[in-house]
FIGU-266790 format. One record per residue: x, y, z of N, C-alpha, C in turn. Coordinates in pm, 1 decimal. Layout:
BEGIN
<n_c1 X n_c2 Y n_c3 Z ca_c1 X ca_c2 Y ca_c3 Z c_c1 X c_c2 Y c_c3 Z>
...
This chain:
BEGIN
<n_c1 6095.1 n_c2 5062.3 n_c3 4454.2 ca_c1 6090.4 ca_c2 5047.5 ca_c3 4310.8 c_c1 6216.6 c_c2 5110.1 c_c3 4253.2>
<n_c1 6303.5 n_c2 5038.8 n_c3 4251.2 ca_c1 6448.4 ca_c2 5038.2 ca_c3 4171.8 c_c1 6439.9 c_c2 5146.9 c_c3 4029.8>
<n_c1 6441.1 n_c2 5243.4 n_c3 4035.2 ca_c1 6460.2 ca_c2 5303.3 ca_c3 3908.8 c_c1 6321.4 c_c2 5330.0 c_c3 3817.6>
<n_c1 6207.3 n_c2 5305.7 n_c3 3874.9 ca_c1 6094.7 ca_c2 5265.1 ca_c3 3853.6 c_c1 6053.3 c_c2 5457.6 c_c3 3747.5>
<n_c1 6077.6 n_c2 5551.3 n_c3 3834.4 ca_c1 6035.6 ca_c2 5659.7 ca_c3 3733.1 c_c1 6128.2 c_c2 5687.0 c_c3 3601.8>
<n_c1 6239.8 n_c2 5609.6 n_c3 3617.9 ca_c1 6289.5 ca_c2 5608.8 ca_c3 3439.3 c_c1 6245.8 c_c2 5568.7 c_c3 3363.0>
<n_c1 6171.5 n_c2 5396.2 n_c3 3410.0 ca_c1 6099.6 ca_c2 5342.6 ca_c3 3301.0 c_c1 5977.9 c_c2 5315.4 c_c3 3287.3>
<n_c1 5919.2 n_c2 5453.6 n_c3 3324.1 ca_c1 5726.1 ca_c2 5454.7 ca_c3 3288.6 c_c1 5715.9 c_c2 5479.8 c_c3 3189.9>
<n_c1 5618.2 n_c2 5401.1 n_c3 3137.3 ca_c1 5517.8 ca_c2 5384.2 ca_c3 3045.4 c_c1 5452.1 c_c2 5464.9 c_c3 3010.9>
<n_c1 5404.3 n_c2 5465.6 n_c3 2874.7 ca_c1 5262.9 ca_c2 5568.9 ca_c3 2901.2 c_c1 5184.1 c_c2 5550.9 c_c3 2969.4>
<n_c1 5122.3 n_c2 5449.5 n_c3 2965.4 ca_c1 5040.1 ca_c2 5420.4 ca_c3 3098.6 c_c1 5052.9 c_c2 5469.0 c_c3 3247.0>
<n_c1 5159.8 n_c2 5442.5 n_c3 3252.3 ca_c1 5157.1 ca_c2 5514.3 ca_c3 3394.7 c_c1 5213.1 c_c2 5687.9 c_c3 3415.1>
<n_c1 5291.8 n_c2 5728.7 n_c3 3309.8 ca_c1 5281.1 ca_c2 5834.8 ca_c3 3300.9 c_c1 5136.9 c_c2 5897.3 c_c3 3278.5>
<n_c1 5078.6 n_c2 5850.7 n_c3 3218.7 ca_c1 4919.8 ca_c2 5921.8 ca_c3 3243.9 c_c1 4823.0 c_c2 5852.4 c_c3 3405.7>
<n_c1 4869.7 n_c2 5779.5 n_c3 3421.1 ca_c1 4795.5 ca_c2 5720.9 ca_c3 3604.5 c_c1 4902.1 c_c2 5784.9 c_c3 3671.8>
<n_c1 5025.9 n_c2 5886.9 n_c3 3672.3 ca_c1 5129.2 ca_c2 5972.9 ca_c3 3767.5 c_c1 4949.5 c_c2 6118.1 c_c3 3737.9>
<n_c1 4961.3 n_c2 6136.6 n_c3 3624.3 ca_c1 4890.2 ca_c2 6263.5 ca_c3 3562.5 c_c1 4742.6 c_c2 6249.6 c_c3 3657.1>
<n_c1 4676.2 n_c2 6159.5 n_c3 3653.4 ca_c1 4595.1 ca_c2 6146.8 ca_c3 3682.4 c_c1 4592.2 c_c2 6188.5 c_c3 3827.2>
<n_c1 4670.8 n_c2 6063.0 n_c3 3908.8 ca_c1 4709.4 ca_c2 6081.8 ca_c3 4083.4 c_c1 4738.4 c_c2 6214.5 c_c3 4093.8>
<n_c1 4790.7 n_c2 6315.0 n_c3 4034.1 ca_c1 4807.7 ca_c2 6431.0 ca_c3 4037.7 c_c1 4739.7 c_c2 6535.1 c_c3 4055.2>
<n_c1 4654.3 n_c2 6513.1 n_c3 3926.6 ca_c1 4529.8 ca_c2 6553.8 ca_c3 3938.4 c_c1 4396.8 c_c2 6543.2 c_c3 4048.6>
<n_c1 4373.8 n_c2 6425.6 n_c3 4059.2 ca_c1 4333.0 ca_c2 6381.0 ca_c3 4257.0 c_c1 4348.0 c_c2 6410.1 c_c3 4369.2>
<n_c1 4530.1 n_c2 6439.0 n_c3 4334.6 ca_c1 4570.4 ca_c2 6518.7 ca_c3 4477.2 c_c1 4576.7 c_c2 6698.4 c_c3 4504.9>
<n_c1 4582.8 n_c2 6746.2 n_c3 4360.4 ca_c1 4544.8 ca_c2 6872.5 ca_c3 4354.3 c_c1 4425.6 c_c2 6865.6 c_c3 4389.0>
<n_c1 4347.1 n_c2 6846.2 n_c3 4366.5 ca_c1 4192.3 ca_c2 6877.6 ca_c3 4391.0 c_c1 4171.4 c_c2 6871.4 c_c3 4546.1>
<n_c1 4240.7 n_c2 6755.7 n_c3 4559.0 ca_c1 4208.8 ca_c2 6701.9 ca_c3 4790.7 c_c1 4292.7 c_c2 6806.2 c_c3 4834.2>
<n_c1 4396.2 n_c2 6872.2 n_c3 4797.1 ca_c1 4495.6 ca_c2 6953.6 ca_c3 4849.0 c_c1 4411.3 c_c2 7142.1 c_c3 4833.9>
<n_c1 4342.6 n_c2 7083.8 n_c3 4713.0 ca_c1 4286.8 ca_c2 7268.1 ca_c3 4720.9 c_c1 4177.2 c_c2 7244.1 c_c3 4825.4>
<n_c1 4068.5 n_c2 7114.9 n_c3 4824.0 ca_c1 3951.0 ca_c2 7105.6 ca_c3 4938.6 c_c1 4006.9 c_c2 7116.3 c_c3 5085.4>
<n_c1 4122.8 n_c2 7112.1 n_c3 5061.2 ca_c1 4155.8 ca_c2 7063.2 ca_c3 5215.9 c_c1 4258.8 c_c2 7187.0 c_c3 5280.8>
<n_c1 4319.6 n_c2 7279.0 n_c3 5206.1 ca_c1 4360.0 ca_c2 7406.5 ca_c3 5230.3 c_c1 4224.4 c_c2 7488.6 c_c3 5230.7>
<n_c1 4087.6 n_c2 7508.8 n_c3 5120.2 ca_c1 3967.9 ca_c2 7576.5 ca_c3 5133.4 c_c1 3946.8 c_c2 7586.1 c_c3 5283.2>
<n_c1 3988.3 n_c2 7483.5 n_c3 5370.0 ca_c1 3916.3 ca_c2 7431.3 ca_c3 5487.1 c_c1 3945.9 c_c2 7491.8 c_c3 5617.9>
<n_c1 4072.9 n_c2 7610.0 n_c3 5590.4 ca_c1 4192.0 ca_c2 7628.4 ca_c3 5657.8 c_c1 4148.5 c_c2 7703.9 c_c3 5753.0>
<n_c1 4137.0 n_c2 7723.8 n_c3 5888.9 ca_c1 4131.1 ca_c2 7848.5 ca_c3 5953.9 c_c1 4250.3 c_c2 7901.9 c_c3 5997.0>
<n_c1 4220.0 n_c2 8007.3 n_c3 5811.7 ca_c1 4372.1 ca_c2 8075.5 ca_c3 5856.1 c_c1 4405.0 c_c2 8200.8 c_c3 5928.0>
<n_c1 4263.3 n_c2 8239.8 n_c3 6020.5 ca_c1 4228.2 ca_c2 8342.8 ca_c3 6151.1 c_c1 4317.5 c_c2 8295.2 c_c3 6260.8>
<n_c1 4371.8 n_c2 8143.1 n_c3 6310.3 ca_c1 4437.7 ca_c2 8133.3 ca_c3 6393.8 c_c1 4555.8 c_c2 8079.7 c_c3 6322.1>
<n_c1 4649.0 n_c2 8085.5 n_c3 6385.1 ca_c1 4786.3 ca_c2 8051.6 ca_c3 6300.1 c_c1 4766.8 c_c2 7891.4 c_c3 6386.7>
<n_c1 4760.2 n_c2 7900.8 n_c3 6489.2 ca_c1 4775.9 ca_c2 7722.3 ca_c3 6564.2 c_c1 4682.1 c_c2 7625.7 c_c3 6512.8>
<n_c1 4565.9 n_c2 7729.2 n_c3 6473.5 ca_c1 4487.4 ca_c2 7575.0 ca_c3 6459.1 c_c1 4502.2 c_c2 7565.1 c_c3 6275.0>
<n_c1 4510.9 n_c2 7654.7 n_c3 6206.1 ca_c1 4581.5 ca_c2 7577.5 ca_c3 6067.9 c_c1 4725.7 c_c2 7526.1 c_c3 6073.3>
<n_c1 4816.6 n_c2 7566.9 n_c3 6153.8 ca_c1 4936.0 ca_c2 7489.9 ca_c3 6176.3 c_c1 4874.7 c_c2 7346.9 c_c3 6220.0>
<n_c1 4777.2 n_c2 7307.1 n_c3 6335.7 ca_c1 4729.5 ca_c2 7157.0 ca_c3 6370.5 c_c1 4695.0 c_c2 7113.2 c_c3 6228.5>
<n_c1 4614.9 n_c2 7189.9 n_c3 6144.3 ca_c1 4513.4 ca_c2 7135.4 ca_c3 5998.4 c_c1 4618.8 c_c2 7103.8 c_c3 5921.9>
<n_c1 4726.6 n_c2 7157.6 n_c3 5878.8 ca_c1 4842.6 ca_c2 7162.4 ca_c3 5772.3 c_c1 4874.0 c_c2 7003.5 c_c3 5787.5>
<n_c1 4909.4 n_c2 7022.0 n_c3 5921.5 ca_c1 5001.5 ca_c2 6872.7 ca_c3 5952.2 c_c1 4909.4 c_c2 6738.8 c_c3 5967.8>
<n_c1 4785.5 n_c2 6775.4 n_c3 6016.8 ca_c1 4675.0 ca_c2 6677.6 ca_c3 5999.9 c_c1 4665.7 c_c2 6590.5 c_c3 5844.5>
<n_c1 4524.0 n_c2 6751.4 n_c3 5801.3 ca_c1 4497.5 ca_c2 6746.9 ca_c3 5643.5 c_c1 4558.4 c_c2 6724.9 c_c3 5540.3>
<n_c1 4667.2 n_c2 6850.7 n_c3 5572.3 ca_c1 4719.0 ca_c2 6873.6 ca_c3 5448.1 c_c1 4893.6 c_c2 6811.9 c_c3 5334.1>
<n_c1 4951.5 n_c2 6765.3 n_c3 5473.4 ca_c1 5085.6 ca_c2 6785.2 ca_c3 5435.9 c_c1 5146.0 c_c2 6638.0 c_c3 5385.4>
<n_c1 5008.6 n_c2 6549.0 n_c3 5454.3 ca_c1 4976.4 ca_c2 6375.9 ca_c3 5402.6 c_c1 4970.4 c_c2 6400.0 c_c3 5238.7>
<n_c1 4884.5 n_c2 6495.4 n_c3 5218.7 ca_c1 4852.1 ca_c2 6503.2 ca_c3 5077.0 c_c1 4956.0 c_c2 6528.1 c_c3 4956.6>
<n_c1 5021.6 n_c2 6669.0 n_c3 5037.3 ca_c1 5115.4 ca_c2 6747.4 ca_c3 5033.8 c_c1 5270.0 c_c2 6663.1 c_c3 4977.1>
<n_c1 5265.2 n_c2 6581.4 n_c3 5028.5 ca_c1 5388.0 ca_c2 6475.4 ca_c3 5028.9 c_c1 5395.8 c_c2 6389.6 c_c3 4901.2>
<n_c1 5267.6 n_c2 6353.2 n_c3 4950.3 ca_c1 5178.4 ca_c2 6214.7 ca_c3 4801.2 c_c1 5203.8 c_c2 6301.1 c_c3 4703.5>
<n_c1 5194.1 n_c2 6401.6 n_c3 4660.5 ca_c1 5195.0 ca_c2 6530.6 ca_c3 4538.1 c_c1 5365.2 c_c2 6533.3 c_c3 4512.4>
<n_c1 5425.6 n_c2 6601.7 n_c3 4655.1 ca_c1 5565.4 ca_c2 6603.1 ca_c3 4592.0 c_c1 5611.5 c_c2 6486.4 c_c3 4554.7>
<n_c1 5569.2 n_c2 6358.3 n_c3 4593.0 ca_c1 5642.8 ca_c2 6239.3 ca_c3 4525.0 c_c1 5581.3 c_c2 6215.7 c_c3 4356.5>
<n_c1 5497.4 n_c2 6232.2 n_c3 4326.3 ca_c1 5438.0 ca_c2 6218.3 ca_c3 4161.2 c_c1 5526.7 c_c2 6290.4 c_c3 4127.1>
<n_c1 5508.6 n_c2 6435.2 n_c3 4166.8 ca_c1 5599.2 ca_c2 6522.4 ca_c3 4086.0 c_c1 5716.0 c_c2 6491.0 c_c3 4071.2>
<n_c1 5774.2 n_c2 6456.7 n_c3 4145.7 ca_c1 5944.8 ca_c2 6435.0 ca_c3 4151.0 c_c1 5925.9 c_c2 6314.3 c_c3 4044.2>
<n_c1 5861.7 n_c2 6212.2 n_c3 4039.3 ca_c1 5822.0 ca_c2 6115.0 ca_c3 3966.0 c_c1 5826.3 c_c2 6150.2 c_c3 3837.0>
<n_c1 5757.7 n_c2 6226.7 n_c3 3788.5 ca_c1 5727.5 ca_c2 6266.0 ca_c3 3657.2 c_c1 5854.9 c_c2 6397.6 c_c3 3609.9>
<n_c1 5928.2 n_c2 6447.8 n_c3 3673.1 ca_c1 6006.8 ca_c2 6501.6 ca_c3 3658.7 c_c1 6152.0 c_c2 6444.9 c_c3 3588.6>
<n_c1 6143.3 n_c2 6335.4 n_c3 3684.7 ca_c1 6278.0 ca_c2 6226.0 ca_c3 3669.0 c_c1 6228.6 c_c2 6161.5 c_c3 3535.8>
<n_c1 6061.1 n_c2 6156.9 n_c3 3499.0 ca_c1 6066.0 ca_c2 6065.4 ca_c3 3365.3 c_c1 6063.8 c_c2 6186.4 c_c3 3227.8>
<n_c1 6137.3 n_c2 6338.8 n_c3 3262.3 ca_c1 6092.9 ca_c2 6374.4 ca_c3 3137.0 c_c1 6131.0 c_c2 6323.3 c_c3 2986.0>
<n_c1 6220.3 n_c2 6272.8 n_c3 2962.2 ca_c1 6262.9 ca_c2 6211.2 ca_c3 2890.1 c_c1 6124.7 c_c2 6084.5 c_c3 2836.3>
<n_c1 6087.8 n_c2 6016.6 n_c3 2908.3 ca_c1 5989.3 ca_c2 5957.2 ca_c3 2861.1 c_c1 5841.7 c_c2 6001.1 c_c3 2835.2>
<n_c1 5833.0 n_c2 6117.6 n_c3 2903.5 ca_c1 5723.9 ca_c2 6225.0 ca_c3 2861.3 c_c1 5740.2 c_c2 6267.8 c_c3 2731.5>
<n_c1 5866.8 n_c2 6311.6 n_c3 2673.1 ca_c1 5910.7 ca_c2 6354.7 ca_c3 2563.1 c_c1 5871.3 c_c2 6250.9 c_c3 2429.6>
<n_c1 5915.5 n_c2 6125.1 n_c3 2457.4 ca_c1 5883.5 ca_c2 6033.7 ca_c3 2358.2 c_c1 5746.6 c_c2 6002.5 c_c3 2359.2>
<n_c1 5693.9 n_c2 5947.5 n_c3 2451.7 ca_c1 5549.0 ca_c2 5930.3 ca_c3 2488.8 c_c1 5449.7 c_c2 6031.0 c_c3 2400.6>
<n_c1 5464.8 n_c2 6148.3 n_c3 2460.6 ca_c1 5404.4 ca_c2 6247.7 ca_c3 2426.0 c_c1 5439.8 c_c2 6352.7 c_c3 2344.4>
<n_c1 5459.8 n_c2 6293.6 n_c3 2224.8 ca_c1 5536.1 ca_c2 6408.0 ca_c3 2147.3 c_c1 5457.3 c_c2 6574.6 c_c3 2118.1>
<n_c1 5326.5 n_c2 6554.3 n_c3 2167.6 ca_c1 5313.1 ca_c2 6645.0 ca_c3 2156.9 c_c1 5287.3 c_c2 6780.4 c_c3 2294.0>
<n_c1 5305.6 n_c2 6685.4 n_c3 2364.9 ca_c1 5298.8 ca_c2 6772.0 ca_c3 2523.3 c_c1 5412.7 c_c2 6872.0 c_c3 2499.8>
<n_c1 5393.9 n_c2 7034.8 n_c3 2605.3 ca_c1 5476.7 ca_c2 7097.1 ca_c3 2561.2 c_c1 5579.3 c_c2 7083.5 c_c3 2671.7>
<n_c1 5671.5 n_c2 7006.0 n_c3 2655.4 ca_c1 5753.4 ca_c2 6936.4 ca_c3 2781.7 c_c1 5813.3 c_c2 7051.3 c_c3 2876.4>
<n_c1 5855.8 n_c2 7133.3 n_c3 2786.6 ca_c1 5895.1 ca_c2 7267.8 ca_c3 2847.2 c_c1 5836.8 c_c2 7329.7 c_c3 2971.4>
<n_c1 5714.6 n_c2 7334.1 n_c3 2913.9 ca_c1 5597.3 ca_c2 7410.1 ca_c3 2995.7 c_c1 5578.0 c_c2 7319.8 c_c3 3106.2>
<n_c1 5567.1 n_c2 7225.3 n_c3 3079.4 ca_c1 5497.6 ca_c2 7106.7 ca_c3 3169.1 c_c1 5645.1 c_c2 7050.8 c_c3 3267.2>
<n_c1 5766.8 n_c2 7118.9 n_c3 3212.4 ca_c1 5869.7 ca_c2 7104.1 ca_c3 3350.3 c_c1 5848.1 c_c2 7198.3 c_c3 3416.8>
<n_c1 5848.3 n_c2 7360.8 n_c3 3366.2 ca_c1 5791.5 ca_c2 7449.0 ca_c3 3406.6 c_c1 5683.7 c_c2 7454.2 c_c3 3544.2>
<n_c1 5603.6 n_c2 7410.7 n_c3 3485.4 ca_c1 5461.7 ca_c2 7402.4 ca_c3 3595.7 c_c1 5497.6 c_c2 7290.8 c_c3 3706.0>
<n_c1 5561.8 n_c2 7162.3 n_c3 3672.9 ca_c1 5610.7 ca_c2 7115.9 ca_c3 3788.4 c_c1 5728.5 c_c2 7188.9 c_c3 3909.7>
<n_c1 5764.3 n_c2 7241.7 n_c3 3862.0 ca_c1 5851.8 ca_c2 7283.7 ca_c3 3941.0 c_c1 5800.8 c_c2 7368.5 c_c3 4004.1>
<n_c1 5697.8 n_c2 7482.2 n_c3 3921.1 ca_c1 5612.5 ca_c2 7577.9 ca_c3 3982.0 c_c1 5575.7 c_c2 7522.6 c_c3 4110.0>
<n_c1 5508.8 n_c2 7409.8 n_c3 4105.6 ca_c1 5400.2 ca_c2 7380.1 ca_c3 4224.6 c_c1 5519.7 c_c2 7306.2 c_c3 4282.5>
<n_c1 5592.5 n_c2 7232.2 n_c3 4312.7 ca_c1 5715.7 ca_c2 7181.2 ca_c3 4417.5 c_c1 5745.8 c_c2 7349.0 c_c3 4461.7>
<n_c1 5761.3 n_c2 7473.0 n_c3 4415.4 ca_c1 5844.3 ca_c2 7537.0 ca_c3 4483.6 c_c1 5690.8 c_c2 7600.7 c_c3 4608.9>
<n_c1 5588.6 n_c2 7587.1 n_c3 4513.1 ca_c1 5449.8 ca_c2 7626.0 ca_c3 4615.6 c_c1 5430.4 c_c2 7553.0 c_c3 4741.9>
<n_c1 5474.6 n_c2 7383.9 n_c3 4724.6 ca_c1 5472.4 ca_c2 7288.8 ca_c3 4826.9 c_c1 5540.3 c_c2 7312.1 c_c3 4913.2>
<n_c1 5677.6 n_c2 7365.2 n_c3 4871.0 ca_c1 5809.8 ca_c2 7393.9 ca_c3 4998.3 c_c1 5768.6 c_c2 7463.2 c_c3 5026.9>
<n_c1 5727.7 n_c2 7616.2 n_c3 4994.3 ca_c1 5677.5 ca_c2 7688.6 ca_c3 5065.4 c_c1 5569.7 c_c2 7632.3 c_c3 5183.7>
<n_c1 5480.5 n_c2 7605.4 n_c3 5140.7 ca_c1 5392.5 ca_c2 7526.9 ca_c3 5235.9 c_c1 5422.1 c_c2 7475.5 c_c3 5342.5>
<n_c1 5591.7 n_c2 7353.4 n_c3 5325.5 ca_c1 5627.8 ca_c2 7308.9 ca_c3 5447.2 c_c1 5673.6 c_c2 7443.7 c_c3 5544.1>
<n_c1 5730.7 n_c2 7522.6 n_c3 5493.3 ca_c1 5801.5 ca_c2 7626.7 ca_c3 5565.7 c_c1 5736.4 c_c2 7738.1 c_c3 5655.4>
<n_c1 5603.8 n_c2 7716.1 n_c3 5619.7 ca_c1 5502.2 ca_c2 7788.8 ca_c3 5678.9 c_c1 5489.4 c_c2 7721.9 c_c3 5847.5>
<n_c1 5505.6 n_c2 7647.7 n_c3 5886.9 ca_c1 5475.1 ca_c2 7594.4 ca_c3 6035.5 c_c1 5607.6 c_c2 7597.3 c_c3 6100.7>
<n_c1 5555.9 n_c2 7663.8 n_c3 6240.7 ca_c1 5617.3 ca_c2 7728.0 ca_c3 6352.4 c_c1 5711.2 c_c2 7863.8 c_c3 6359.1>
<n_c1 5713.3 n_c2 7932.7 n_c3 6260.8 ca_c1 5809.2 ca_c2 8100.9 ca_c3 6280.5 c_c1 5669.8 c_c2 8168.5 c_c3 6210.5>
<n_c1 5637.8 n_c2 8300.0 n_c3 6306.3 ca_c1 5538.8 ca_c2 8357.5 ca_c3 6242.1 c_c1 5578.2 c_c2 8429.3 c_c3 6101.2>
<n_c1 5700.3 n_c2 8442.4 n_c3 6106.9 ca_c1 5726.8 ca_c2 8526.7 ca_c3 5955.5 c_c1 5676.7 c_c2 8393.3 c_c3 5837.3>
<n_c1 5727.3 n_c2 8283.9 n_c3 5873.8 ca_c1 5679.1 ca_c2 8197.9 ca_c3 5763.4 c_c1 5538.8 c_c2 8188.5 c_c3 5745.7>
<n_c1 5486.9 n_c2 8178.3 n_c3 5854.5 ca_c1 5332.5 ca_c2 8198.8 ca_c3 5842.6 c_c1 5278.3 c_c2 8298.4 c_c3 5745.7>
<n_c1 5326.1 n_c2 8428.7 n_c3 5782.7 ca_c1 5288.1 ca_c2 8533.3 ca_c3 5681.8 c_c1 5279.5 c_c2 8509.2 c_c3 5561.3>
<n_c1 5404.5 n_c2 8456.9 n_c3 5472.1 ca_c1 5481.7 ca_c2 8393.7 ca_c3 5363.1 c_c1 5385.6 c_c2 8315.5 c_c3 5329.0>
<n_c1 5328.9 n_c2 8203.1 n_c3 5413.1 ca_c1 5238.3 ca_c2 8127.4 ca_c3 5372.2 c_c1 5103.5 c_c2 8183.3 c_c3 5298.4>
<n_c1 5023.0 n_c2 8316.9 n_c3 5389.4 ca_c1 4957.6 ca_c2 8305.8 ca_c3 5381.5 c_c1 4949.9 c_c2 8391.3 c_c3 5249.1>
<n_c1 5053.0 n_c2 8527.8 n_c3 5206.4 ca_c1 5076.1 ca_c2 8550.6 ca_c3 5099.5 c_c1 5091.6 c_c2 8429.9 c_c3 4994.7>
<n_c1 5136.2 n_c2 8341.0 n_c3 4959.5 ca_c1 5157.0 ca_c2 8191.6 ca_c3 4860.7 c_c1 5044.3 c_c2 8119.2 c_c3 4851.8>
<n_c1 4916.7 n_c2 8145.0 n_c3 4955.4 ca_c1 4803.4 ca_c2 8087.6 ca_c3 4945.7 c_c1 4726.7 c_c2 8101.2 c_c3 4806.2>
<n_c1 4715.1 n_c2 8193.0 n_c3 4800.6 ca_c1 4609.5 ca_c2 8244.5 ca_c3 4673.0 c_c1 4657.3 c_c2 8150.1 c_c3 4534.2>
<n_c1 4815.5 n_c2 8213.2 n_c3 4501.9 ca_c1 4898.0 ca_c2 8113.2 ca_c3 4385.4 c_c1 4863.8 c_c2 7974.7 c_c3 4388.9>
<n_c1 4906.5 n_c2 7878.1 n_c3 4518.8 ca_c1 4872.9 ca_c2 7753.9 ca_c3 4546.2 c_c1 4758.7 c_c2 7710.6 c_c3 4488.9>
<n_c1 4667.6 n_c2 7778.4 n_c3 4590.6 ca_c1 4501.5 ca_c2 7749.3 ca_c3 4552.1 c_c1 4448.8 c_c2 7741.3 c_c3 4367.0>
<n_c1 4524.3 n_c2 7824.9 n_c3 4372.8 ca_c1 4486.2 ca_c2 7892.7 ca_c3 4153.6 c_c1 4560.3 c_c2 7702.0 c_c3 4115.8>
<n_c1 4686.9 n_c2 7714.7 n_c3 4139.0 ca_c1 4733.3 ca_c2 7628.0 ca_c3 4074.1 c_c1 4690.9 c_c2 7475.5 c_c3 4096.3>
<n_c1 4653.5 n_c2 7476.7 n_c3 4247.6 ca_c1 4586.4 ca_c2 7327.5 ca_c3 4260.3 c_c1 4419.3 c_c2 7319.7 c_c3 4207.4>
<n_c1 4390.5 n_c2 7409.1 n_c3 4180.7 ca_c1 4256.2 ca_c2 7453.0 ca_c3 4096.9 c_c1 4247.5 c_c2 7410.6 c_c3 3906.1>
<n_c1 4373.7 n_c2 7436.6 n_c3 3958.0 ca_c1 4398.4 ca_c2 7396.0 ca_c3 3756.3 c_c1 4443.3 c_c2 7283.1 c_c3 3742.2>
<n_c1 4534.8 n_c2 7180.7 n_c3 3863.3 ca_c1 4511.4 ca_c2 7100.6 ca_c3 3803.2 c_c1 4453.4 c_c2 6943.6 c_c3 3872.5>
<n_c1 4349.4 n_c2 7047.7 n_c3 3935.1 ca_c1 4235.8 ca_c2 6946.4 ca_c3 3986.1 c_c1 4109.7 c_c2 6904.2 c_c3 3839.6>
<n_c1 4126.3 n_c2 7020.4 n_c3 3788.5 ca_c1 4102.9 ca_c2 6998.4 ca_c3 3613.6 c_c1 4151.5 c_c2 6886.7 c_c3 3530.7>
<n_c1 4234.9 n_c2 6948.6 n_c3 3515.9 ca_c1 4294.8 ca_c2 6863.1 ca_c3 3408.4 c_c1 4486.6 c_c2 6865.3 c_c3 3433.7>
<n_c1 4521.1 n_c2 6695.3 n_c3 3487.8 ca_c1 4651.7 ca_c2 6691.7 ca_c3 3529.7 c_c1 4785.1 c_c2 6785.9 c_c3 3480.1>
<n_c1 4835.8 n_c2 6816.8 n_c3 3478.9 ca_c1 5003.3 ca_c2 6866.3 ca_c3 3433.0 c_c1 5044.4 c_c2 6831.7 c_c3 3250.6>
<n_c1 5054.7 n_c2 6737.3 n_c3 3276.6 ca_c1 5046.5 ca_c2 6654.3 ca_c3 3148.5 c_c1 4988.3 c_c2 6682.5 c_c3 3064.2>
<n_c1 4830.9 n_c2 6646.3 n_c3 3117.6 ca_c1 4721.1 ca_c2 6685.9 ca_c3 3030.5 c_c1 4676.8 c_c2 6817.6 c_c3 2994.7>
<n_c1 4720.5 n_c2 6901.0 n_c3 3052.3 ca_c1 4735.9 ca_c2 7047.0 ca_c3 3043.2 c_c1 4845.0 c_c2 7084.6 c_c3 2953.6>
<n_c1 4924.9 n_c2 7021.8 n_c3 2984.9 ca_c1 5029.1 ca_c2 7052.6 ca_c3 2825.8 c_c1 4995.5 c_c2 6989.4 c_c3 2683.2>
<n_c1 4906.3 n_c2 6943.6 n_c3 2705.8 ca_c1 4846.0 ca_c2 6860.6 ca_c3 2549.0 c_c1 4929.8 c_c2 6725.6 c_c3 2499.5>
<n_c1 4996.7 n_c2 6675.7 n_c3 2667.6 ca_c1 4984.6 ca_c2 6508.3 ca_c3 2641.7 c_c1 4963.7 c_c2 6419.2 c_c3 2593.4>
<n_c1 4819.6 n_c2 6461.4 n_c3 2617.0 ca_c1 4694.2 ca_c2 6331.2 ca_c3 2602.1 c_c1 4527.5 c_c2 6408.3 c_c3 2615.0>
């Protein structure tokens, strides 16, 4: 899709919000799930469960990032600020995430970033990014 996140719609800027919202929620059920007592077998779960999900998430985001400009018009009243803010928040939670498999120091790292993650894919298994900034 040629250029496709410059020229979303509202419509689909709120179905990015939404998918977002979907995948936070599968991403917090599916980290809940973690046995993070062994480092190997949530390293197997990460790459199984989680990082399918994990991916699908960083691409919306990057998605909706590239359209702030049309968030802006769209939504004049979303607080765009905030709502670049919080995207970026959770992309820098995701990298972390990738960085967590195979060096035990990253592991650690991980498992410290867990709690934040969890909060944040908690909020917006609620109510999307967007919609949390007063979007829509």
């Amino acid at each position: 899709m040629m250029g496709g996140a410059y020229t979303m719609d509202a419509n689909e800027l709120i179905a990015a919000d939404e998918e977002m919202q979907r995948l936070a929620f599968n991403l917090a059920d599916a980290l809940d799930t973690l046995n993070v007592h062994s480092m190997d077998e949530a390293v197997d779960d990460l790459r199984i469960a989680v990082f399918p999900i994990c991916e699908n998430l960083r691409g919306e985001i990057r998605r909706m990032s590239r359209a702030m400009d049309k968030v802006r018009l769209a939504f004049p009243a979303a607080d765009a600020v905030a709502l670049d803010k919080e995207l970026g928040a959770m992309d820098a939670l995701l990298d972390m995430l990738h960085k967590c498999t195979g060096e035990v120091r990253n592991y650690k790292d991980f498992i410290g970033g867990l709690i934040p993650l969890l909060r944040r894919c908690e909020a917006w298994g609620e109510a999307g990014p967007l919609r949390e900034s007063g979007g829509y």
